[in-house]
N, C-alpha and C positions, 0 to 999 in steps of 0.2 A: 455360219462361219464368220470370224472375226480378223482383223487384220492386226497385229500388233507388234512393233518395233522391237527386237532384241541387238542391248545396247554390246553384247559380246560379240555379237555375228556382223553389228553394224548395218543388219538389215530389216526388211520388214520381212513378219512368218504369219503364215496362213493358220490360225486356231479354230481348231474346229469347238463348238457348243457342243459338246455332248447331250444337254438337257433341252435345250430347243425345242420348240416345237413337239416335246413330249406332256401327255397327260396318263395318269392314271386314271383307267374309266373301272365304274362301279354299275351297280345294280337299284334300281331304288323302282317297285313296283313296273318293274317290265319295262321301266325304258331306262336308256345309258344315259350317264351322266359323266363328266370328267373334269379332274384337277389339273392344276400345273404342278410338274412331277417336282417342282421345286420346293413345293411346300410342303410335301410328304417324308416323313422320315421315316414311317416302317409301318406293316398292316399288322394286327395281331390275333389273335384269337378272342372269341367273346371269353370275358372272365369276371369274376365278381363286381358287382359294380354295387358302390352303397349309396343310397338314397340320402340326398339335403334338402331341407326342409323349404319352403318358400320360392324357389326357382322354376324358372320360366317353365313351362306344360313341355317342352322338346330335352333340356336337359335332365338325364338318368342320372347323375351323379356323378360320382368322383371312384377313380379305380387306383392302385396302386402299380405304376408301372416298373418295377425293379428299383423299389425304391421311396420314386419320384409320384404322386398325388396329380393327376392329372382331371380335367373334368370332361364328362363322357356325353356326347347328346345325338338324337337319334334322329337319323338325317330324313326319317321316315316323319316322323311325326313333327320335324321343321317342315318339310311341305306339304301337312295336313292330310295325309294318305292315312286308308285305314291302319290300325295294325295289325300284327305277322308275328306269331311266333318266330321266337329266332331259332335257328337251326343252325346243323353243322357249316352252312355258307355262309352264316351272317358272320360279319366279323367287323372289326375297327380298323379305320385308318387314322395313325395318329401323325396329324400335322403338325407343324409350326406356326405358329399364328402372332403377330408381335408380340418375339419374345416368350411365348407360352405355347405349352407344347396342349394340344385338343385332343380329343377321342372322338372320329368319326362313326356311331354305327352303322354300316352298311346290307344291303340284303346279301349282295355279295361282290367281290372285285372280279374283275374281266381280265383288263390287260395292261400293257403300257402301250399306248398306242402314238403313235407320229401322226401328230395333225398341222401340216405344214399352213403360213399365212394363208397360204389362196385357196385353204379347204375351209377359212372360216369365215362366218358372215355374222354381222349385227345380227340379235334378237328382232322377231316381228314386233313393229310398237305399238300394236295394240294387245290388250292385255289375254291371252289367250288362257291359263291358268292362274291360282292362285302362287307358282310359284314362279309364275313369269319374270317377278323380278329380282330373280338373284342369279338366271342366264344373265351373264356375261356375253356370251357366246353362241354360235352353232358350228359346231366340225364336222365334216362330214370324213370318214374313212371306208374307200369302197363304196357301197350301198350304203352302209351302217349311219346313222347320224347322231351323232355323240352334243349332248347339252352340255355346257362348261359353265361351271359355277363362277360366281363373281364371293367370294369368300368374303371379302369387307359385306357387301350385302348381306351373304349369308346370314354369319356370324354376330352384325350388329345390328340391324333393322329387326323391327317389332313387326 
């Protein structure tokens, strides 16, 4: 919640965040993973994805999204997991990323879950996997503990 002044009423109003504290969690080889639902604009169905030539071993390509050419990359094979046929689960989340809309694939999406500040804690600092470093995060929801990506790592680190 936020507090913010409305100069008609002459007073201050209580604004709730709708998006707080929410993440979209995904599937990636049996353990959850989660975004800030901020950066998501919509999940979609796998669909044809064309192959470019010379690009990084994680990016599939480029898909056309109603239109719009987006580029597609497989969240599996960014943190060196074997791979997986994909199936009726796997699917895309396509974010916003500065300015540029991405193609997540995933094994599959979960939920939107509410992961409030005090459910989350710094990453262990030592290095425990190879994709230790693009936790951001750990949330835990209930028993469940959800890994949250740090997407500038993600995204631009080699």
């Amino acid at each position: 919640m936020a507090i913010e002044h409305d100069p008609l009423l002459n007073t201050d109003i209580i604004v709730e965040d709708t998006i707080k504290d929410q993440y979209l969690t995904f599937e990636i080889d049996g353990e959850d993973y989660g975004i800030e639902i901020s950066s998501v604009k919509e999940i979609i169905k796998m669909q044809a994805i064309t192959r470019v030539p010379d690009m990084p071993y994680f990016i599939e390509g480029v898909t056309n999204l109603r239109g719009d050419l987006i580029g597609v990359l497989d969240v599996r094979k960014r943190f060196g997991k074997p791979p997986k046929e994909y199936d009726e689960a796997t699917c895309i989340i396509v974010i916003m990323y500065m300015d540029y809309l991405l193609g997540l694939i995933v094994d599959s999406v979960k939920e939107t879950a509410t992961i409030p500040e005090t459910n989350i804690t710094p990453p262990p600092s030592a290095k425990l996997s190879a994709v230790n470093h693009f936790i951001r995060a750990i949330g835990t929801v209930g028993d469940s503990i959800k890994l949250l990506l740090d997407l500038e790592r993600f995204l631009v680190q080699d």
